[in-house]
C-alpha positions as CSV (number, residue, x, y, z in Angstrom):
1,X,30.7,41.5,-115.1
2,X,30.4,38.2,-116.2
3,X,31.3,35.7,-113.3
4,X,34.2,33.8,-114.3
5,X,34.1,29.5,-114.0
6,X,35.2,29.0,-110.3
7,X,34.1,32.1,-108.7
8,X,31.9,32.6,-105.6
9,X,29.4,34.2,-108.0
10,X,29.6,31.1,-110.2
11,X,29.3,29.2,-107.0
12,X,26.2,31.3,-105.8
13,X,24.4,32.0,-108.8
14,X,25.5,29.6,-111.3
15,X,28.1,29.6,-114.2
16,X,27.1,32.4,-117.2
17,X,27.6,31.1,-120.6
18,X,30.3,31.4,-122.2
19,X,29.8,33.7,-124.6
20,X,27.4,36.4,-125.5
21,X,23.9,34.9,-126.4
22,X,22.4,35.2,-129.5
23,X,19.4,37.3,-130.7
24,X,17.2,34.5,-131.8
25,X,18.2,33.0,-128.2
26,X,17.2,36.2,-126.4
27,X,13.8,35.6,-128.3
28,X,13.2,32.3,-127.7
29,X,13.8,32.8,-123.8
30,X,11.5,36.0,-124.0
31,X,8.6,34.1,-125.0
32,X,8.8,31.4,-122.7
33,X,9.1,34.5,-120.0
34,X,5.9,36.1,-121.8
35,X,4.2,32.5,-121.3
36,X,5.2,32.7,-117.6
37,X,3.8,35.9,-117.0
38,X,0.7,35.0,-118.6
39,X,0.8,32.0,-115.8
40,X,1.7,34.4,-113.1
41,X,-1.4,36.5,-114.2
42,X,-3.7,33.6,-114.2
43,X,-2.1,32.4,-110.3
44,X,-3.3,36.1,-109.5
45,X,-6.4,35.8,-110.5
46,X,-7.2,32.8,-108.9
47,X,-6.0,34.5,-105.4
48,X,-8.2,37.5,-105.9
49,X,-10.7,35.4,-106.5
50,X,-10.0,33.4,-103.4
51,X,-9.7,36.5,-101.0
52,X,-13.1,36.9,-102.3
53,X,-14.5,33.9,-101.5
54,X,-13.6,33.7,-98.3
55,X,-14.3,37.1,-97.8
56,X,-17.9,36.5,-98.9
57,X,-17.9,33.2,-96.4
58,X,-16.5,34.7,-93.0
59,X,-18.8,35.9,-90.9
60,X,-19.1,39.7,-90.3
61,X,-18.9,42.8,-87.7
62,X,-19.7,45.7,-88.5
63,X,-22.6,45.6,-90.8
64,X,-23.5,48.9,-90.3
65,X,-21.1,50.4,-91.0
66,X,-21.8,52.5,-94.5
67,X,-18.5,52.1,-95.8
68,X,-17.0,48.7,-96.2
69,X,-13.1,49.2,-97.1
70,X,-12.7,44.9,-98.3
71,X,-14.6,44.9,-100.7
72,X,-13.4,48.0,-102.4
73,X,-9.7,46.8,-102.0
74,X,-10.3,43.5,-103.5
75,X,-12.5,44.8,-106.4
76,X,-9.2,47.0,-107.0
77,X,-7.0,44.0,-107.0
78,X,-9.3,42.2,-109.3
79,X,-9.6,45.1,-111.7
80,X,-5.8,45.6,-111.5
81,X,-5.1,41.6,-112.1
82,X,-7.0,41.7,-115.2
83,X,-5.7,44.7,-116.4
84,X,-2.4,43.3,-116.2
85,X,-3.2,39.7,-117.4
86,X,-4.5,40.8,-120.4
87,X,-1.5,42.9,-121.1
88,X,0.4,39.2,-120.6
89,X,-1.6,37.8,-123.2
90,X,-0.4,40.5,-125.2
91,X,3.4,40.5,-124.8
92,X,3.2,43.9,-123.9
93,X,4.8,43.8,-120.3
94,X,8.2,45.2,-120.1
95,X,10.4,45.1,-117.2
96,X,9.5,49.0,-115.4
97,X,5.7,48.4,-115.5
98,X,6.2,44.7,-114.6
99,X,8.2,46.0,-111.3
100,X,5.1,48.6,-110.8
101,X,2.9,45.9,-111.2
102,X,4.9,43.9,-108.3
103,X,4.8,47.4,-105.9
104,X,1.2,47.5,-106.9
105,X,0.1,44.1,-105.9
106,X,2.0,44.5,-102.3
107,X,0.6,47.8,-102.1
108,X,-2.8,46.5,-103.1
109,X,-2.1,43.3,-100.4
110,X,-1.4,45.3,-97.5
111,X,-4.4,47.9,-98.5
112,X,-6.3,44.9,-97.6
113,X,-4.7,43.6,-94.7
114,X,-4.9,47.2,-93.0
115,X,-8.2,47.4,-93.7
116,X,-9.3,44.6,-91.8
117,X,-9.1,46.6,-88.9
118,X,-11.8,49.1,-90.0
119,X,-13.9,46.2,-91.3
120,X,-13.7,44.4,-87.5
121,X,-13.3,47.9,-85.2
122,X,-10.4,46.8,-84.1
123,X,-7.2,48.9,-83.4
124,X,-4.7,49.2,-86.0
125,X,-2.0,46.4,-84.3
126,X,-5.0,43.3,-85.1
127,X,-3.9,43.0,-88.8
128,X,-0.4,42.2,-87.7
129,X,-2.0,38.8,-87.2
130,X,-4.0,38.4,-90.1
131,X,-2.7,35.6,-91.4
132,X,-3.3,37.0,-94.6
133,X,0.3,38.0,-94.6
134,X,1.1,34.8,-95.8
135,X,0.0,35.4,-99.0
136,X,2.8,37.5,-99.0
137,X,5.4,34.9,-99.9
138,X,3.1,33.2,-102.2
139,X,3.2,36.5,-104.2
140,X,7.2,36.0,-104.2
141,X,7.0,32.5,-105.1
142,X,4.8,33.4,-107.9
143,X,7.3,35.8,-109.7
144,X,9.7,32.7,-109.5
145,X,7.9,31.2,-112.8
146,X,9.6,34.0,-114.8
147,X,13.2,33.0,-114.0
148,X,13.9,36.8,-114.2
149,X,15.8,37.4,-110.1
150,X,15.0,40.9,-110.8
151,X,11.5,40.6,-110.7
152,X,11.9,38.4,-107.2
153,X,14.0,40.8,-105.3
154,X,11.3,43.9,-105.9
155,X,8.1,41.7,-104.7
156,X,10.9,40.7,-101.4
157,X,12.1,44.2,-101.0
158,X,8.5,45.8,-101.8
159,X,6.4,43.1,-99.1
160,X,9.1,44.3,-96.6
161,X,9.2,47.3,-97.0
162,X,5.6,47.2,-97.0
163,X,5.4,45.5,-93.4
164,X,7.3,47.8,-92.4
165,X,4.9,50.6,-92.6
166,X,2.2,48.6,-91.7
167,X,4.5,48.4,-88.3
168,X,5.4,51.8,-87.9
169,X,1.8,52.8,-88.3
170,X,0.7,51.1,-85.6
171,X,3.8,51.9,-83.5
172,X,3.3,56.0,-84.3
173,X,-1.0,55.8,-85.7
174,X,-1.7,56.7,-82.0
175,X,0.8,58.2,-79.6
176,X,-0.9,57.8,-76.4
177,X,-1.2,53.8,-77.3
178,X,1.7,52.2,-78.6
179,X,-0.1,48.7,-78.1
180,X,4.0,47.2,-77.9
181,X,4.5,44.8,-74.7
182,X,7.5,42.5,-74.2
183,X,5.3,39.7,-73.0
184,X,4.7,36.6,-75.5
185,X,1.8,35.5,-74.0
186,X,0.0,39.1,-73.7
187,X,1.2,39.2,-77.7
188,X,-0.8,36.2,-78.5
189,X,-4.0,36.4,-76.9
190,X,-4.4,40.5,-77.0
191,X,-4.0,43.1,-80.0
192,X,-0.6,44.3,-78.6
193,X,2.4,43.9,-80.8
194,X,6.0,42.3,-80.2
195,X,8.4,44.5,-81.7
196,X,10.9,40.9,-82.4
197,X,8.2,39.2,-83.3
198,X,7.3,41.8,-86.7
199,X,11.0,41.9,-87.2
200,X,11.5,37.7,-87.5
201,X,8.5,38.6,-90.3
202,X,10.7,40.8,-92.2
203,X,13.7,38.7,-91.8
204,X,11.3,36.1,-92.6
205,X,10.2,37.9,-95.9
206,X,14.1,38.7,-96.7
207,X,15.6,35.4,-96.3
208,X,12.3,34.2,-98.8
209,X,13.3,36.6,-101.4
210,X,17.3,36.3,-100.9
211,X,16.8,32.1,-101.7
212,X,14.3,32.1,-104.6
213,X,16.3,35.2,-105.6
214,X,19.4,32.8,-105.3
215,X,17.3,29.6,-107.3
216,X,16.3,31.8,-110.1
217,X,19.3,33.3,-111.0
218,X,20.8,29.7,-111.0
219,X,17.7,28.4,-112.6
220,X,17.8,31.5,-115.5
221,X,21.7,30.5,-116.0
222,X,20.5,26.9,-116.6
223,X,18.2,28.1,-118.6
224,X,20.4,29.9,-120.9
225,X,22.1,27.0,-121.3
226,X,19.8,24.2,-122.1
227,X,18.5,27.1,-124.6
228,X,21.5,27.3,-126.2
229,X,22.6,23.6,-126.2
230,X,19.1,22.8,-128.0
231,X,19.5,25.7,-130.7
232,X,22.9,24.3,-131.1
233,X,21.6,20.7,-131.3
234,X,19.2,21.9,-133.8
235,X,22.2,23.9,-135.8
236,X,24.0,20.7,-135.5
237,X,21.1,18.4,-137.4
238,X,21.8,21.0,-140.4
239,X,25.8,19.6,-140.9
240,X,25.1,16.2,-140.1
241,X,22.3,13.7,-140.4
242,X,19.6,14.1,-137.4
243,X,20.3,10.5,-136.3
244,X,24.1,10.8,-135.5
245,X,23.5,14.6,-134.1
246,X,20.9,12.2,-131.7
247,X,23.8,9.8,-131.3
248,X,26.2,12.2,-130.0
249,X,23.2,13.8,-127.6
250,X,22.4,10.5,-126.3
251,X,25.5,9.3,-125.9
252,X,26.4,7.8,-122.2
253,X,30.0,9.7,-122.4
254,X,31.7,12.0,-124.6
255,X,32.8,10.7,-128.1
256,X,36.5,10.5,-128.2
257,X,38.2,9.6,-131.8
258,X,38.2,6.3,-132.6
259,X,35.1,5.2,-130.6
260,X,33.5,3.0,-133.3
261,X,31.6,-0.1,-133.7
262,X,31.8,-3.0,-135.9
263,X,29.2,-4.2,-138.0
264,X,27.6,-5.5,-141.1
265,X,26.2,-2.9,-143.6
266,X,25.5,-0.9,-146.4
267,X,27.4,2.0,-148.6
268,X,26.6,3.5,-151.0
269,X,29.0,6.7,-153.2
270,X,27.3,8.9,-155.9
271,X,29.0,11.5,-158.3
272,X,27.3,13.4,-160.5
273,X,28.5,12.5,-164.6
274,X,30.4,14.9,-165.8
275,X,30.4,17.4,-163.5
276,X,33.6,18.9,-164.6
277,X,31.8,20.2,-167.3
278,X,28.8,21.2,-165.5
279,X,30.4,23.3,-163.1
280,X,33.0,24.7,-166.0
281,X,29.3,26.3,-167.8
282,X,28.5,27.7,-164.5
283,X,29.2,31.0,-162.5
284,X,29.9,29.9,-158.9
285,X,26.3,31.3,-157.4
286,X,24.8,29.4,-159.9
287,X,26.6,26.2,-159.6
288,X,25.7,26.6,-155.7
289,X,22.2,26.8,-156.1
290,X,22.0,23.8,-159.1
291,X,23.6,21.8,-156.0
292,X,21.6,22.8,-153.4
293,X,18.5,21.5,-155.2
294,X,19.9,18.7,-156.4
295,X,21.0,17.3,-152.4
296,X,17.4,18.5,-151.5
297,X,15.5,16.7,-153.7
298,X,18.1,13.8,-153.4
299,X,17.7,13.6,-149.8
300,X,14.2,13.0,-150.1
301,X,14.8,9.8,-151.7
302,X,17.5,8.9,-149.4
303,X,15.6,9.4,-146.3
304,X,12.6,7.8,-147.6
305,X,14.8,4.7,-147.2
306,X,16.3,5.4,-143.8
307,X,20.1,6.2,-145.5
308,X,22.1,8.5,-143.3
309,X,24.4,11.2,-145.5
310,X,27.7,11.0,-143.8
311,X,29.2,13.5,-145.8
312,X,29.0,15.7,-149.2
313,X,32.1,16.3,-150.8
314,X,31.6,18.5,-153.9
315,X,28.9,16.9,-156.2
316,X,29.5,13.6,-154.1
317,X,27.8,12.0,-151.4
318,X,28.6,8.8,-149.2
319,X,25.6,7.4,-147.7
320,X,25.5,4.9,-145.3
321,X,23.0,2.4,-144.4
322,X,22.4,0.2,-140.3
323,X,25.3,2.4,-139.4
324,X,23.6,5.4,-137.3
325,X,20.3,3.3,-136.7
326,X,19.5,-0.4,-136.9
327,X,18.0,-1.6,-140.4
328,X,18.1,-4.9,-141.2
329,X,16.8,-4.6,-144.6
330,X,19.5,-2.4,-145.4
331,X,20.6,-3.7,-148.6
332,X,17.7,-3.3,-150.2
333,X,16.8,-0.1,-149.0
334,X,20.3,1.3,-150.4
335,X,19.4,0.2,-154.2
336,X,15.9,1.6,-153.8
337,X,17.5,5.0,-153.0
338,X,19.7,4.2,-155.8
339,X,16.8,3.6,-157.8
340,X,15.1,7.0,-156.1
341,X,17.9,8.8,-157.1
342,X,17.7,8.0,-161.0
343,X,14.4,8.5,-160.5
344,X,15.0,12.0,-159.3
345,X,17.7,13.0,-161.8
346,X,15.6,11.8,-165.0
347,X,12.7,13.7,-163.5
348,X,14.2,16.8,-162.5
349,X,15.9,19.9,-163.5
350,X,18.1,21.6,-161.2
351,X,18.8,25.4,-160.2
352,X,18.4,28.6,-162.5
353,X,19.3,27.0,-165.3
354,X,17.1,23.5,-165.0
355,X,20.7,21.7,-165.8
356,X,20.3,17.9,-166.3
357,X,22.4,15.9,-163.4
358,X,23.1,12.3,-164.0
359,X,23.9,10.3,-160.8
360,X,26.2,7.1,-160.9
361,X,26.0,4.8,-157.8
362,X,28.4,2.4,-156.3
363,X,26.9,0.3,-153.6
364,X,28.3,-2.5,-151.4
365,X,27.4,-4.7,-148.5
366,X,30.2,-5.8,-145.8
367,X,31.2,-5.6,-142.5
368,X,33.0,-2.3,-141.8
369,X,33.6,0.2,-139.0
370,X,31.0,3.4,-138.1
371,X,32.3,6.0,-135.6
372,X,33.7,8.8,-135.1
373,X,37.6,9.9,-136.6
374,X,39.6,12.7,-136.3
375,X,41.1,14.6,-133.5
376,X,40.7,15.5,-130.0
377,X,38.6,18.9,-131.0
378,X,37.6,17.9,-134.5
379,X,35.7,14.6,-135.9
380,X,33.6,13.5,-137.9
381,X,31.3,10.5,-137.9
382,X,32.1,8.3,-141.0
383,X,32.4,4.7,-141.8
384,X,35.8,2.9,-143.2
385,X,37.2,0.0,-144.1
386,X,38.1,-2.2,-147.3
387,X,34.4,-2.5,-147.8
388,X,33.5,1.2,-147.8
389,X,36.9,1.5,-150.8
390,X,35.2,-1.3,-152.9
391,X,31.6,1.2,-153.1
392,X,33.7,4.0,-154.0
393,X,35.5,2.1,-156.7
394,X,32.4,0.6,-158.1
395,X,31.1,4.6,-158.7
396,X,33.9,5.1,-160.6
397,X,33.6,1.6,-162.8
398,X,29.8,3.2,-164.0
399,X,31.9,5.0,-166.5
400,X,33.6,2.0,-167.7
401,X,30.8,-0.1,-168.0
402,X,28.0,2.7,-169.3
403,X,25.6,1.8,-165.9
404,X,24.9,4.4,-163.5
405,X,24.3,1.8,-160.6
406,X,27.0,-0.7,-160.0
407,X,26.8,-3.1,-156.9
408,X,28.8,-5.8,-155.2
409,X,27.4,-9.8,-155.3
410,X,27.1,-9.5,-151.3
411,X,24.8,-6.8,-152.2
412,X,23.3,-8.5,-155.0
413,X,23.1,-11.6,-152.6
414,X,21.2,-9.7,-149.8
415,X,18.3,-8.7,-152.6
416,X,18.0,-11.1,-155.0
417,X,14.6,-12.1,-153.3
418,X,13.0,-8.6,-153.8
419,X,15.1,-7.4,-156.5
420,X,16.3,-8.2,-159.7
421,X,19.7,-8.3,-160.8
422,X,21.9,-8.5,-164.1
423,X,25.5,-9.7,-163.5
424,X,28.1,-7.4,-165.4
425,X,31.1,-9.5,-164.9
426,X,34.1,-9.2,-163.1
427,X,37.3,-6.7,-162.2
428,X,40.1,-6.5,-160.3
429,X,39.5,-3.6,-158.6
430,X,42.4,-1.1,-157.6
431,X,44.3,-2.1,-154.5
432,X,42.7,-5.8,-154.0
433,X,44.1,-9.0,-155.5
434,X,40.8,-11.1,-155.8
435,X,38.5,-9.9,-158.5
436,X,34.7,-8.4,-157.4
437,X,31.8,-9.5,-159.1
438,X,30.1,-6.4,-160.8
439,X,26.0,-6.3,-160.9
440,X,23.7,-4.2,-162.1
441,X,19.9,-3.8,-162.4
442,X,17.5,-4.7,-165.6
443,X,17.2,-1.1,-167.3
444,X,14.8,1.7,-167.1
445,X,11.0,1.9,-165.9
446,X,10.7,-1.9,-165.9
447,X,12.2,-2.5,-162.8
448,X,11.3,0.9,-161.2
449,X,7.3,0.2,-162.1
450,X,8.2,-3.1,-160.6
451,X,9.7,-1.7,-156.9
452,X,6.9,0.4,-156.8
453,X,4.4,-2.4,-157.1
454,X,6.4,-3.9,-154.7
455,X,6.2,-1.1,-152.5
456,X,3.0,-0.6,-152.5
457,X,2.0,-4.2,-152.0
């Protein structure tokens, strides 16, 4: 059962997400687990190759002995470790042969460790104090990487269980000789055991397992969650522009309506000429997918020239311009996407019926407000003010005045050194009392062959 927020499970292990992850979730957090597992086979390796190194270094007894049980042990590790690492690479581990694999390795561990005392004559109790056992929790660490607790619990409960019987088989191997004494000091410098002593190794191995067990579930929760959170930060990038999906990551504290800044910029509304008529030709799938390829291959343009979309509404678009990031050339980068834009629509046929889409463009350049609006659970981030009315107005005046980019003298101000400019006249635009200045832009490819030059240069 998923642990509610406030439990002692959420306490212990972590909160659960909220909901039910998705599949394309599940898949992204099984590769990083295959990855891990590849690591994990790669760490094994390197131990094997280790125990045989220093196996190859220490000094011998025994020589003559015809059969020499180390080598053989550690040969079937290493066979075993490859095996399974080459399964890793393949993605072909699932979670019953993985926790065979974990029995297997502790068997395979303690195959060695119990052999040492055929390799040295020695009675059965001197591999309780090969310090080989240690390798034990680096075995437990090691299935850790794969943020799966499962996986942690049956290396723990496997390595005990497994000292266990490497115990009781010296306790019970030879009846007449327990080898158990109750004196520390006879313990530690003679091949008896201490009974306390092998238990504080299991407890030892248990309370290992019970806290990575503990800091990989809490780890795998996290996990989940910074998953999720970046799927849904990529999601989010798809409804709104990258930069203010990065503004809202970034941001120092939540964003509460109304949190806005000031500042001086550029706007810039487009509506598609006579789309009433377009859309009236048009089944609805259609019209869709004439839209669709029109905002693609109009985004282009506008991203070329680092504008921000703040939002479509039906064939229109409202783009902004040093409102989500700094640009202080932003004037003229708002009529060169204006100019991309005509560029695009004279071009360009869009969707299954290569339709013809005429922009218009109303651009102006003022101080207004960027941020976000709306309510407590709902916003969006938009931009507003008396300067922000004026660009939409000036769309609309195209009609009137047969232009399909009309701009304000502040923006005709900010890029009279790079662009050219053709005054229209004046109007008292709807809602203000002083008149606006209209410009406008020398017509056709003379002034686009020039920008490019421009451009280029």
């Amino acid at each position: 059962m998923m642990a509610e927020k406030g439990s002692w499970a959420a306490f212990v292990f972590g909160e659960t997400s909220p909901r039910q992850l998705p599949e394309r979730i599940r898949v992204t957090i099984a590769e990083r687990e295959r990855q891990s597992e590849v690591l994990i086979g790669w760490a094994q390796l390197f131990l094997v190759v280790t125990f045989g190194s220093f196996y190859l270094v220490a000094p011998k007894t025994g020589d003559d002995l015809s059969f020499q049980p180390v080598p053989w042990a550690l040969g079937a590790y290493l066979l075993f470790t490859l095996v399974r690492l080459g399964l890793a690479h393949r993605g072909t581990l699932n979670a019953p042969f993985l926790i065979g694999s974990i029995i297997a390795d502790v068997v395979l561990l303690m195959s060695l460790i119990w052999s040492f005392h055929i390799q040295y004559e020695q009675p059965a109790s001197f591999y309780l104090k090969a310090p080989t056992l240690l390798y034990v929790f680096i075995f437990i660490a090691l299935r850790a990487l794969r943020s799966d607790p499962r996986f942690v619990i049956a290396a723990g409960l496997a390595a005990m269980v497994g000292w266990l019987a490497m115990v009781l088989y010296v306790i019970y191997g030879d009846p007449l000789d327990a080898m158990i004494t109750r004196d520390y000091v006879s313990y530690m410098t003679s091949n008896h055991i201490l009974i306390g002593a092998e238990v504080d190794k299991i407890i030892s191995i248990g309370m290992v397992t019970l806290v990575l067990g503990i800091a990989v579930s809490r780890a795998r929760r996290t996990l989940e969650q910074a998953v999720s959170e970046h799927e849904a930060t990529q999601n989010l990038s798809r409804f709104v522009a990258s930069e203010i999906a990065d503004r809202i990551i970034s941001s120092e504290k939540a964003i509460e309506p109304g949190d806005g800044e000031a500042r001086v910029a550029t706007v810039m509304f487009t509506d598609i000429e006579g789309f009433s008529t377009i859309s009236e030709n048009m089944d609805s799938v259609t019209l869709v997918k004439s839209l669709n390829d029109y905002f693609g291959a109009l985004s282009e343009a506008i991203s070329a020239n680092g504008g921000t979309v703040l939002q479509f509404e039906g064939d229109a678009m409202l783009i902004s311009f040093n409102t989500v990031a700094d640009d202080p050339n932003h004037a003229v980068h708002a009529v060169q996407t204006a100019l991309g834009i005509q560029d695009c629509c004279n071009r360009l046929r869009f969707g299954p019926n290569q339709t013809v889409m005429k922009t218009r463009c109303g651009i102006n350049t003022g101080e207004l407000t960027a941020g976000a609006v709306g309510s407590a659970d709902r916003m969006i981030f938009t931009v507003h003010g008396d300067e922000v009315n004026i660009a939409a107005r000036l769309e609309q005046l195209n009609k009137q005045y047969g232009t399909y980019i009309l701009m304000t003298e502040a923006t005709a101000t900010e890029i009279k050194d790079q662009i050219d400019t053709m005054h229209m006249g004046e109007v008292v635009v709807r809602g203000r009392e002083k008149p606006t200045q209209l410009f406008s832009l020398p017509t056709d490819t003379i002034i686009m062959e020039a920008l490019a030059d421009k451009q280029s240069a």
